[in-house]
C-alpha positions as CSV (number, residue, x, y, z in Angstrom):
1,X,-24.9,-10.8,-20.2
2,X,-21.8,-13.2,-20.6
3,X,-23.0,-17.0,-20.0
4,X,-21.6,-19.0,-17.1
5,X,-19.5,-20.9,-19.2
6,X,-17.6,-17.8,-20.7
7,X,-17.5,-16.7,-17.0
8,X,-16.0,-19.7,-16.1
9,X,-13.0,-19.4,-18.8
10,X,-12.2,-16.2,-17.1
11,X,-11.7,-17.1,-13.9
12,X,-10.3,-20.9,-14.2
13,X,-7.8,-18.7,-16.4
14,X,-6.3,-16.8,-13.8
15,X,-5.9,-20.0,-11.9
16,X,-2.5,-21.5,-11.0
17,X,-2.8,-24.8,-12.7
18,X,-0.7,-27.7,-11.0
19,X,2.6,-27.8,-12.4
20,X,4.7,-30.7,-13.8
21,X,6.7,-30.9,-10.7
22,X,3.1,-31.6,-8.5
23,X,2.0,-33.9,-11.4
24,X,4.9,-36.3,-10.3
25,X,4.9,-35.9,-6.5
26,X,0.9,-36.2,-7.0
27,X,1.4,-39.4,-9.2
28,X,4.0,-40.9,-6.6
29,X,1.7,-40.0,-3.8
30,X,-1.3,-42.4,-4.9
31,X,0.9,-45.3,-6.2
32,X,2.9,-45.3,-2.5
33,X,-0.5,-45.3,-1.5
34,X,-2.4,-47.8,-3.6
35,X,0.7,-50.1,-3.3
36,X,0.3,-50.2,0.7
37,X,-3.2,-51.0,-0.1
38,X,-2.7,-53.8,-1.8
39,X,0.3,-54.7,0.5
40,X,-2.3,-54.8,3.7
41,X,-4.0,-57.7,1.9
42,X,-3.8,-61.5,2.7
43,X,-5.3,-64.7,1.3
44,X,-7.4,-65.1,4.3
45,X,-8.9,-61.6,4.3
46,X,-10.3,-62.7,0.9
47,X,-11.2,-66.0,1.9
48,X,-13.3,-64.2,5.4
49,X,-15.1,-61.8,2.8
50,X,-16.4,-65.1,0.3
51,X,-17.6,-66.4,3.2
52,X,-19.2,-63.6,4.1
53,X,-19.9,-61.6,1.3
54,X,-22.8,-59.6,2.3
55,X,-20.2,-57.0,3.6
56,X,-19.0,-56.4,0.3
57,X,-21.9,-55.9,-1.1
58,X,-23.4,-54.0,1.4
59,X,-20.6,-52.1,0.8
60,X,-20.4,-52.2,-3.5
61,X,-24.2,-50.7,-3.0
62,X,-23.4,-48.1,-0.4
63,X,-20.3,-46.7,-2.3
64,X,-21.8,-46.7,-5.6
65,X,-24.8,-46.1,-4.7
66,X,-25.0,-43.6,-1.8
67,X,-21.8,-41.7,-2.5
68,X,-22.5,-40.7,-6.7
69,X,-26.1,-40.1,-5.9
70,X,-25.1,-37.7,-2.8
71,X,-22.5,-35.8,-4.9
72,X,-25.7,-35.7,-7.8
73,X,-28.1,-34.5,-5.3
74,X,-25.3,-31.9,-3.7
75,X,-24.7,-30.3,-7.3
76,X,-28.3,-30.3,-8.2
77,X,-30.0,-28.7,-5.0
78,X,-27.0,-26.8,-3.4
79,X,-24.5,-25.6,-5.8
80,X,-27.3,-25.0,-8.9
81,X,-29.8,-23.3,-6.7
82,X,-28.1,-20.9,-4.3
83,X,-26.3,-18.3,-6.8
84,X,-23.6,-20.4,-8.8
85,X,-20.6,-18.8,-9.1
86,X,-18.7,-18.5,-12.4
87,X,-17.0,-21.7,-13.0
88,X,-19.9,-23.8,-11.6
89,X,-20.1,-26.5,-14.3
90,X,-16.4,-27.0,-13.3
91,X,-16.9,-27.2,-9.8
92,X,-19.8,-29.5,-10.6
93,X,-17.8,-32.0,-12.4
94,X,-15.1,-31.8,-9.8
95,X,-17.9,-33.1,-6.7
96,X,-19.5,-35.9,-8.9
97,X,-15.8,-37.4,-9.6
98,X,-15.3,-36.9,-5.8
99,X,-18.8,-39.0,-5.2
100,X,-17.7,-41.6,-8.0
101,X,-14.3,-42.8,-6.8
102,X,-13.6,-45.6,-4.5
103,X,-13.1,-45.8,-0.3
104,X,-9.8,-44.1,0.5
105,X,-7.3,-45.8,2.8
106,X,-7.4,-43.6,5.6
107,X,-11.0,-45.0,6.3
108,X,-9.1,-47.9,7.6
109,X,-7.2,-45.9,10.1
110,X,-10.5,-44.2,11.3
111,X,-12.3,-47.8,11.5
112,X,-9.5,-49.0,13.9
113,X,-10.0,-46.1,16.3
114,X,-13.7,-46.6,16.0
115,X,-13.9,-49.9,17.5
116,X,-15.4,-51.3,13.9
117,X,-14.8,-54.2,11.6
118,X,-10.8,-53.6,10.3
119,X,-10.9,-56.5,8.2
120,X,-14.4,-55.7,7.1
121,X,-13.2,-52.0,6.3
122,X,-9.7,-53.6,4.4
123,X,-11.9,-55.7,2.0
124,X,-14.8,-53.2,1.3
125,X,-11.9,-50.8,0.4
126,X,-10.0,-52.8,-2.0
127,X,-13.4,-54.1,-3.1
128,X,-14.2,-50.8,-3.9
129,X,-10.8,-49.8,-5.2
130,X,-11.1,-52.6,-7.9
131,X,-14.3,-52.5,-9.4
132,X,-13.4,-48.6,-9.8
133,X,-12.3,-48.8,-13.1
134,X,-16.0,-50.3,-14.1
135,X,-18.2,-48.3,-11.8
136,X,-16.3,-44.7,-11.6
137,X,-16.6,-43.5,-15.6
138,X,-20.3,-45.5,-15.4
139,X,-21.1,-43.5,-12.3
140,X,-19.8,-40.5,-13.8
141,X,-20.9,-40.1,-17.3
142,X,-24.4,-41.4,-15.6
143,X,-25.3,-38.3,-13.3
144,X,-23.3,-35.7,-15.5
145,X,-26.2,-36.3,-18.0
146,X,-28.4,-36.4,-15.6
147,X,-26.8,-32.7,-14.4
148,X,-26.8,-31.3,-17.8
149,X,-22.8,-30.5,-18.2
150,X,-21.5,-28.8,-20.9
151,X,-20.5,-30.2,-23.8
152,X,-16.8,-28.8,-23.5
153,X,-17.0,-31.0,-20.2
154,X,-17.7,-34.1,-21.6
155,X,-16.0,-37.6,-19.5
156,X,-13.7,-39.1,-21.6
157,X,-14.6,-42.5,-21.0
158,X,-11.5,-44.4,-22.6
159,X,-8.9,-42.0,-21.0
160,X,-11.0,-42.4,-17.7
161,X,-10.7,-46.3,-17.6
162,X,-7.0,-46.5,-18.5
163,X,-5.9,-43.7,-15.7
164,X,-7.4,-45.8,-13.1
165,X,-7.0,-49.2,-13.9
166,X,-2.9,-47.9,-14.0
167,X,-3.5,-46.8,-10.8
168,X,-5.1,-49.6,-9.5
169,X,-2.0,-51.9,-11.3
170,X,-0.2,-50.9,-7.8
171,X,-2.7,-52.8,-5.5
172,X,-2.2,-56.0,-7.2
173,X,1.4,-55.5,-7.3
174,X,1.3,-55.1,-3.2
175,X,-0.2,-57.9,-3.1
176,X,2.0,-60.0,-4.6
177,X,4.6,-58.6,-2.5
178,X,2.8,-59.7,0.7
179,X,2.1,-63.0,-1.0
180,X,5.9,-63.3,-1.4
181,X,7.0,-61.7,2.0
182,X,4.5,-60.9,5.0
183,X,7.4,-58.4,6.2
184,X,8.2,-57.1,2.8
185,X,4.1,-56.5,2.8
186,X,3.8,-55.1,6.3
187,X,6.9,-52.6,5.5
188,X,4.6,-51.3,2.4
189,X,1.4,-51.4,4.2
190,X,2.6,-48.9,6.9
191,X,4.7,-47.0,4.4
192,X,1.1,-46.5,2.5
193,X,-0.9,-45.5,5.4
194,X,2.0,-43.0,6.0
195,X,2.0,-41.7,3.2
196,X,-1.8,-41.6,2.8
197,X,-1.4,-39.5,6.1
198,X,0.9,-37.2,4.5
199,X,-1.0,-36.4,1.4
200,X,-3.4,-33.4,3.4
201,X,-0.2,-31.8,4.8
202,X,1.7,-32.1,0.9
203,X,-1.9,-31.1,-0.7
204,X,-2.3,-27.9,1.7
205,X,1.1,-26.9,1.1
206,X,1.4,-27.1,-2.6
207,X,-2.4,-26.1,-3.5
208,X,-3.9,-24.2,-0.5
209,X,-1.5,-20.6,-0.8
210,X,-1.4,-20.4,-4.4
211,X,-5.5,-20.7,-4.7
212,X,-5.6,-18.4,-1.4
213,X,-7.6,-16.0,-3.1
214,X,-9.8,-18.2,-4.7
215,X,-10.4,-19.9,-1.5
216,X,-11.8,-17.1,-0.4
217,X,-13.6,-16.0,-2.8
218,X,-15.5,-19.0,-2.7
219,X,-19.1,-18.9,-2.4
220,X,-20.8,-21.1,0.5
221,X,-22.8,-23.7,-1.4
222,X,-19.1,-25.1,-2.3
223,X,-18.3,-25.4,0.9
224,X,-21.4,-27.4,1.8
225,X,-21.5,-29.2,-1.2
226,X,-17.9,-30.3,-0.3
227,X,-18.1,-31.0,2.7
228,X,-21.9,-32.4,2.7
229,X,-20.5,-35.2,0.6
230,X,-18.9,-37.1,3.7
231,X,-21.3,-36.4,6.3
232,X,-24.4,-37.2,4.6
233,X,-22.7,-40.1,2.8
234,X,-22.1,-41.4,6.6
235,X,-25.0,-40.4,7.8
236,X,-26.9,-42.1,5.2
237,X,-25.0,-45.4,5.3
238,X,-24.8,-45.7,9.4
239,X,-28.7,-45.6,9.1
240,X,-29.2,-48.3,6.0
241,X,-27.1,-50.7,8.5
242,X,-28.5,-49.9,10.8
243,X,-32.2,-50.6,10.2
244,X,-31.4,-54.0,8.4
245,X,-29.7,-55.0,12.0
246,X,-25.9,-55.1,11.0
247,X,-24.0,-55.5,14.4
248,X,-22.7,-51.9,15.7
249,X,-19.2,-52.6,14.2
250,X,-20.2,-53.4,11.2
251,X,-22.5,-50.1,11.4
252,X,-19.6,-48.4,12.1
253,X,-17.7,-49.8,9.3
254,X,-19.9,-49.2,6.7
255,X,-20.5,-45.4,7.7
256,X,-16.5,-44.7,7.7
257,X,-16.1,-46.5,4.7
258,X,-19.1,-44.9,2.5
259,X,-18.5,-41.4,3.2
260,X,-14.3,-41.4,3.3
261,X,-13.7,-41.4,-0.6
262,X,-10.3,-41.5,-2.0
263,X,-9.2,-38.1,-2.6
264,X,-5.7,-38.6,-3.6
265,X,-7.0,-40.7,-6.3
266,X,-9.7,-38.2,-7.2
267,X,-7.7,-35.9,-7.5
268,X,-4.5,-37.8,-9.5
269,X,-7.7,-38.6,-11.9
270,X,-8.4,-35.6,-12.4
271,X,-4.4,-34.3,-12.9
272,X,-4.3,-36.7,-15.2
273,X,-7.1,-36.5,-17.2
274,X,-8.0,-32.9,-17.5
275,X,-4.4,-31.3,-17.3
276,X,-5.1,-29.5,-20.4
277,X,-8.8,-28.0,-19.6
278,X,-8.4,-24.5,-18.5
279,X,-10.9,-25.0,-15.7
280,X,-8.4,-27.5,-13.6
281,X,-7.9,-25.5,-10.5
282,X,-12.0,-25.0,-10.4
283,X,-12.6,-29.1,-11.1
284,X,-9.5,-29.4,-8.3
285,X,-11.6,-27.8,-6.0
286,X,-14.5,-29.9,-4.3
287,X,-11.9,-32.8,-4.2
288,X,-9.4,-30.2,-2.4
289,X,-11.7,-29.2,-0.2
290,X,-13.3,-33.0,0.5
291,X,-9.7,-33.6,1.3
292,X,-9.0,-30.9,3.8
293,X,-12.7,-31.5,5.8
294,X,-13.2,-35.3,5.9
295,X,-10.4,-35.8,8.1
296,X,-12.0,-33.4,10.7
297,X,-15.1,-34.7,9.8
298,X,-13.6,-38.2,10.3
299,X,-11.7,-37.2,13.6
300,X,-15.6,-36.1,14.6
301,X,-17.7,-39.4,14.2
302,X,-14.7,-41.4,14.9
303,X,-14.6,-39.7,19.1
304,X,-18.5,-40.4,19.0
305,X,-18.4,-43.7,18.1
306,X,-15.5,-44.2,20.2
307,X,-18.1,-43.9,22.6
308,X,-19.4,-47.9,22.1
309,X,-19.0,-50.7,24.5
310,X,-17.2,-53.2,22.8
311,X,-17.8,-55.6,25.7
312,X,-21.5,-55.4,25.5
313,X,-21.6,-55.7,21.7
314,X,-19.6,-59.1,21.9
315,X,-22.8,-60.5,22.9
316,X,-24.6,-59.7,19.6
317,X,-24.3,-62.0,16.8
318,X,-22.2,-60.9,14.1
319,X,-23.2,-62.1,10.6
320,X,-20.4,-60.4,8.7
């Protein structure tokens, strides 16, 4: 009987691998991106979190915490037990760098139409987005022991760092540019939320029809595996808040913001990083799939908690 890893050669061969031309448009994606991040930022917004700094680390806990210990869990009782499909240790690798990566951007968006904390949700994102290069390869290398990968899998650890601390360059650099010019920085800012908007149409488009038939072909434990990642991250997180009496915004918040990871930069990681392992497509995957769900998922929680009276809650003390 051929083992799962020679299994997995076979079929991450016949996959379409993302081509040079995707590499750049990817690459250019998560800088526009990362740039409006940084461009969204202001002196004050760092000077609110200081004050208050139990949001951030709150926040630091729940993301590094919940999220890579979810995608371990995911992987270990879900996608290991139920009949792995070939390619498996791939696909593993692929949802534990989903759970390891920071708060995406588009968690900001959905915190606004939540009626939560949007400067709360700004700072635990960029919080988040810089301590990544630190806590993403320690994360990773962590449960993908812990998992039992494959050698041939192994994180390189170096490579890891350097990919996202370049990517992370971009958020400093927008902030500089709103430090220079709040117009200059509010231009960016929206151009990055655009964009970050944009990526799930340009990511179905270029990746969805040429792994149709993989798609399809997918076994279920995948599919809850990937999309299991937000929701229980959310669920998870909305209850920790809640039973240490955060104010319902702040609940709010923190739920968005733990269980909407950054898949662009996941997935630019991963373009980067593994281009030349012939299981790409297969570690491309979860990530694709996390993409294409969470902002449904999102959509979801984001009418239920829509739900809230604001006016009511005004009367609670707010400690962040």
């Amino acid at each position: 009987m051929k083992s799962i890893m020679i299994l997995a050669e076979e079929v991450a061969n016949q996959a379409t691998v993302v081509n040079e031309f995707e590499q750049t448009l990817l690459r250019i994606f998560i800088l526009i991106i990362m740039f409006g991040l940084g461009a969204g930022l202001t002196p004050k917004d760092f000077g609110l979190a200081l004050r208050r700094p139990w949001g951030l680390i709150i926040g630091w806990v729940t993301q590094f915490g919940i999220m890579p210990l979810t995608a371990f869990l995911l992987v270990t009782f879900v996608l290991f037990q139920f009949d792995p499909p070939p390619g498996v240790a791939f696909i593993a690798l692929g949802a534990l760098i989903m759970g390891s990566v920071p708060a995406g951007t588009t968690s900001n968006l959905f915190t606004y139409f939540s009626k939560g904390n949007l400067a709360l949700s700004v700072t635990m994102t960029v919080n988040s987005t810089l301590w990544a290069f630190v806590m993403t390869p320690l994360m990773l290398v962590f449960y993908s022991r812990l998992v039992g990968l494959d050698e041939s899998l192994d994180i390189p650890v170096g490579e890891l760092v350097t990919v996202i601390f370049g990517l992370i360059v971009p958020v400093g650099l927008g902030m500089l540019v709103r430090r220079l010019s709040a117009n200059a920085g509010s231009v960016l800012e929206l151009i990055g939320g655009v964009f970050g908007l944009l990526f799930i149409p340009f990511l179905i488009a270029i990746w969805v029809p040429r792994n149709w038939q993989l798609l399809l072909t997918t076994e279920w434990p995948t599919y809850v595996v990937a999309i299991g990642l937000g929701a229980v991250g959310m669920t998870i997180a909305y209850w920790a808040a809640k039973a240490i009496r955060l104010h319902p915004m702040n609940v709010r918040t923190i739920s968005l913001e733990t269980g909407i990871q950054n898949g662009p930069l996941a997935i630019a990681v991963i373009v980067a990083v593994y281009i030349d392992n012939p299981g790409l497509d297969q570690i491309l995957l979860i990530p694709a799939l996390y993409s294409l769900f969470i902002v449904l998922l999102s959509t979801a929680v984001t009418l239920y908690f829509r739900r809230a009276n604001v006016a009511a809650e005004q009367k609670i003390p707010n400690l962040l």
